[in-house]
MMTF fields as JSON, N, C-alpha, C and O atoms, coordinates in Angstrom:
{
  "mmtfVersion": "1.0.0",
  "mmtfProducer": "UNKNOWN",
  "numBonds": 219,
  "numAtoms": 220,
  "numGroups": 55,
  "numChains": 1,
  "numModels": 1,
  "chainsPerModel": [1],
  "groupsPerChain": [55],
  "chainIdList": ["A"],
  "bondAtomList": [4, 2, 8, 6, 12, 10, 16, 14, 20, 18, 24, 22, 28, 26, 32, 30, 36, 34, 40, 38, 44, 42, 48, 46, 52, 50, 56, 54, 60, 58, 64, 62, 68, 66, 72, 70, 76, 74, 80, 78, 84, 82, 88, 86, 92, 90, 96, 94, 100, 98, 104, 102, 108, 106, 112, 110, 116, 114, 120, 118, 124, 122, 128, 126, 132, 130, 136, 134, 140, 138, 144, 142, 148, 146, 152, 150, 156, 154, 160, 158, 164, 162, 168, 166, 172, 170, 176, 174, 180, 178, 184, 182, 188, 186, 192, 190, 196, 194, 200, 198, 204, 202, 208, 206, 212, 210, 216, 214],
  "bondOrderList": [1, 1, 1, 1, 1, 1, 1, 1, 1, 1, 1, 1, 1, 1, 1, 1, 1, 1, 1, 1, 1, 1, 1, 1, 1, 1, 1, 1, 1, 1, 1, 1, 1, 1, 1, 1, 1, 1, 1, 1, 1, 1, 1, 1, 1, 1, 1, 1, 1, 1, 1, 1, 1, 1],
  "groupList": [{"groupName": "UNK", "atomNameList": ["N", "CA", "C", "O"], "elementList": ["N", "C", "C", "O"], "formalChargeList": [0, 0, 0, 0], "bondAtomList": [1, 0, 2, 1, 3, 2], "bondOrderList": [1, 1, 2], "singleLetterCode": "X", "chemCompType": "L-PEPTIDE LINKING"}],
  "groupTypeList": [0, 0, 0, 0, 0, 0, 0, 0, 0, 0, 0, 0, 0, 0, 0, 0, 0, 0, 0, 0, 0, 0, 0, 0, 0, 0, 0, 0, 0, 0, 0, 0, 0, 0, 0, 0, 0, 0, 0, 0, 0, 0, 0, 0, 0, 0, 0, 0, 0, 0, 0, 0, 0, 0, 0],
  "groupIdList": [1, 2, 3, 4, 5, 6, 7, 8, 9, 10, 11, 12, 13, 14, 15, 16, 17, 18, 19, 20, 21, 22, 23, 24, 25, 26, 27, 28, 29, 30, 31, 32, 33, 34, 35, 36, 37, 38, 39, 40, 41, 42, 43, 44, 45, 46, 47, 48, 49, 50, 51, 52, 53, 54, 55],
  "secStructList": [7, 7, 7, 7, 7, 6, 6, 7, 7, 7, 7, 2, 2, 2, 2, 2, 2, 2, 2, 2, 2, 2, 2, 2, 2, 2, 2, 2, 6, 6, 7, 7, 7, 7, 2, 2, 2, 2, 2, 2, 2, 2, 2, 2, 2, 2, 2, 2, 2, 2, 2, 2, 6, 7, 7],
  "xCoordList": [307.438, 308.603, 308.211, 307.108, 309.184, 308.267, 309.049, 309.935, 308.194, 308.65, 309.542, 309.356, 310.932, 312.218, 311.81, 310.771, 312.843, 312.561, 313.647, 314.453, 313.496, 314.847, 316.117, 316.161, 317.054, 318.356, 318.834, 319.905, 317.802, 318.18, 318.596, 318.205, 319.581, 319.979, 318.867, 318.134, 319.073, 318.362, 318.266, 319.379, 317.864, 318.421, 317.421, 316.471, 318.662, 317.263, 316.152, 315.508, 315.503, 313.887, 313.304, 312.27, 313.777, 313.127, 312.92, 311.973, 314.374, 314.093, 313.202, 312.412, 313.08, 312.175, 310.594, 309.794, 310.416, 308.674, 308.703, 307.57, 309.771, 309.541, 309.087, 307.891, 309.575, 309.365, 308.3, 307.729, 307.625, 306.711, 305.326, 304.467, 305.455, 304.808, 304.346, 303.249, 305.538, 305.536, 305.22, 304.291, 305.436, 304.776, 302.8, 302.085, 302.447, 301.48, 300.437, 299.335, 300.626, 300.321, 300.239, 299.4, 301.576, 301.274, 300.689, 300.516, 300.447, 299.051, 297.829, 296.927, 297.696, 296.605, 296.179, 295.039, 297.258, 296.997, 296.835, 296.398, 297.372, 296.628, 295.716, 295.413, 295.068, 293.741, 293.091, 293.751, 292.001, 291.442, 291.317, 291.388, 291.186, 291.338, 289.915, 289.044, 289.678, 288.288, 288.028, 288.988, 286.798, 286.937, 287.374, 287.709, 287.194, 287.611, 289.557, 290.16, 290.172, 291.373, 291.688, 292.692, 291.188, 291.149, 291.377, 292.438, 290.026, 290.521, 291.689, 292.435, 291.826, 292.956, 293.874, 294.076, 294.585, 295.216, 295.479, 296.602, 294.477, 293.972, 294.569, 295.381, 294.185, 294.216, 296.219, 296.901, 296.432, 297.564, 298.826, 299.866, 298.4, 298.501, 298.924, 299.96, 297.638, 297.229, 297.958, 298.325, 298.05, 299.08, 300.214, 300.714, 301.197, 302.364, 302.225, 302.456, 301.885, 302.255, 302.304, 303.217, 301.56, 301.268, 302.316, 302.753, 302.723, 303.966, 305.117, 305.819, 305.441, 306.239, 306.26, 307.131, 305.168, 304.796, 304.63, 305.205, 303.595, 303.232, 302.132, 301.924, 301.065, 299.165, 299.398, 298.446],
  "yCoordList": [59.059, 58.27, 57.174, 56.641, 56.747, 56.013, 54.683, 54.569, 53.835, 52.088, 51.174, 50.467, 51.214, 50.522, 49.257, 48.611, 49.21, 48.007, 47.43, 47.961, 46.027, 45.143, 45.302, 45.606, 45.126, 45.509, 47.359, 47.793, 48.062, 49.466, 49.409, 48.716, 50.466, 50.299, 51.031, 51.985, 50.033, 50.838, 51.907, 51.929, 52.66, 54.651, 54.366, 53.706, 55.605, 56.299, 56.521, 56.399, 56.811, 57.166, 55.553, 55.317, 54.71, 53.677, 53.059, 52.601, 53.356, 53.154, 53.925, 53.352, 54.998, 56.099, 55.47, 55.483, 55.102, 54.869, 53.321, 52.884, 52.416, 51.146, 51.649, 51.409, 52.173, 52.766, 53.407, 53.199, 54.41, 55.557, 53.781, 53.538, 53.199, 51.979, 50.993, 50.444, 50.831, 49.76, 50.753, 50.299, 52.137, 52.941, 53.034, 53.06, 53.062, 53.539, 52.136, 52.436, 50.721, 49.731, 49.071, 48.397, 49.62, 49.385, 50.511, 50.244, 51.737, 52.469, 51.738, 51.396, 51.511, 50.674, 49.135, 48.704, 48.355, 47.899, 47.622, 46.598, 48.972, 49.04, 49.299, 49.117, 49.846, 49.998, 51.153, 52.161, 51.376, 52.736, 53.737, 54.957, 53.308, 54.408, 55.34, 54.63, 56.333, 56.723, 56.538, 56.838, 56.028, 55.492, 56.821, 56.659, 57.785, 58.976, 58.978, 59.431, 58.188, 58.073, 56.977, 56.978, 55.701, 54.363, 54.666, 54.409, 55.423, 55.561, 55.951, 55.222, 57.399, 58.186, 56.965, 56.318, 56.653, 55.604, 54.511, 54.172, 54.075, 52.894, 53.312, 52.611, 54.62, 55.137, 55.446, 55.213, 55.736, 56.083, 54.931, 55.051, 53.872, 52.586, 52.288, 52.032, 52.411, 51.61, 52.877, 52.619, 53.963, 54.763, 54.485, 54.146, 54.573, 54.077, 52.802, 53.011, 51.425, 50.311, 50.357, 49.734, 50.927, 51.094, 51.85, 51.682, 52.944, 53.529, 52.557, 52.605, 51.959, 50.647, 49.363, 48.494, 49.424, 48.558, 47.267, 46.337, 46.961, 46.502, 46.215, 45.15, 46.445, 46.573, 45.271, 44.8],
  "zCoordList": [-53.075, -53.368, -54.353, -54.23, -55.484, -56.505, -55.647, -54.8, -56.381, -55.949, -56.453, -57.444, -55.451, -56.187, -57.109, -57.243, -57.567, -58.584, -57.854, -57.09, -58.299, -57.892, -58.577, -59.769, -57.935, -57.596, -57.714, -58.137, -57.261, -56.817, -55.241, -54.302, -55.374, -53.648, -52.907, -53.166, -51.67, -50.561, -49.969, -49.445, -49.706, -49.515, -47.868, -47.448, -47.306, -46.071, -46.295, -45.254, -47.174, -47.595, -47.72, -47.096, -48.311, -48.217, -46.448, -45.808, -46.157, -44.389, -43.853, -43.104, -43.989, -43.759, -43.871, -42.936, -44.776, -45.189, -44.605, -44.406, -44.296, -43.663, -42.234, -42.074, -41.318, -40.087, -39.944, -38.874, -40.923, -40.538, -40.791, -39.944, -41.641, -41.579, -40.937, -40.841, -40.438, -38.736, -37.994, -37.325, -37.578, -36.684, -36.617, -35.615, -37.922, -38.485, -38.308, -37.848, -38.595, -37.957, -36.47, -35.873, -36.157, -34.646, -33.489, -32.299, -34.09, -33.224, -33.945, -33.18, -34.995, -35.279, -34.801, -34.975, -34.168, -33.791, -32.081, -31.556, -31.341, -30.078, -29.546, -28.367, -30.523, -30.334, -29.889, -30.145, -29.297, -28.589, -29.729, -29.581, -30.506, -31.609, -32.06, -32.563, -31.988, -32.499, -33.692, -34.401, -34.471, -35.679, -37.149, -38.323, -36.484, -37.421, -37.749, -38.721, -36.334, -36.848, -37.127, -37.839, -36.838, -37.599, -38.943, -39.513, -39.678, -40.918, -41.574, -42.229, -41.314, -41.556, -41.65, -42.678, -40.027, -40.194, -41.257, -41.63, -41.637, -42.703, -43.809, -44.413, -44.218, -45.319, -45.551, -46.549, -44.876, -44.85, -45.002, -45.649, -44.247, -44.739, -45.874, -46.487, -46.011, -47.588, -48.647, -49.794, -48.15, -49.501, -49.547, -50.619, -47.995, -47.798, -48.622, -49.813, -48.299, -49.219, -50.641, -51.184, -51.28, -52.691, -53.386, -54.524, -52.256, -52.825, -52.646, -53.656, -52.028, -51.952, -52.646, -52.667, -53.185, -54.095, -53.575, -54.141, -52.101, -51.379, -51.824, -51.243, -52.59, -52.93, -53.973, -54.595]
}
């Protein structure tokens, strides 16, 4: 998904990648995680924001 610019409307997909986000942070932040999915996690993160234009 490319990264809205200001004043484009908001669509379900942008809701979409806000949620899979806050999902994706908050197993990361409960913890217990084996460090093989920490990463993943991390990583996934950090792509989601960038595509949001979050980085």
């Amino acid at each position: 998904m490319a990264t809205r610019k200001p004043g484009d409307p908001y669509t379900c997909g942008d809701y979409r990648q806000e949620m899979v986000l806050l999902g994706l942070k908050k197993r990361l932040a409960e913890g217990g995680l084996a460090p093989e999915e920490k990463a993943v996690i991390e990583k996934e993160i950090a792509t989601l924001e960038k595509e949001m234009g979050m980085d």
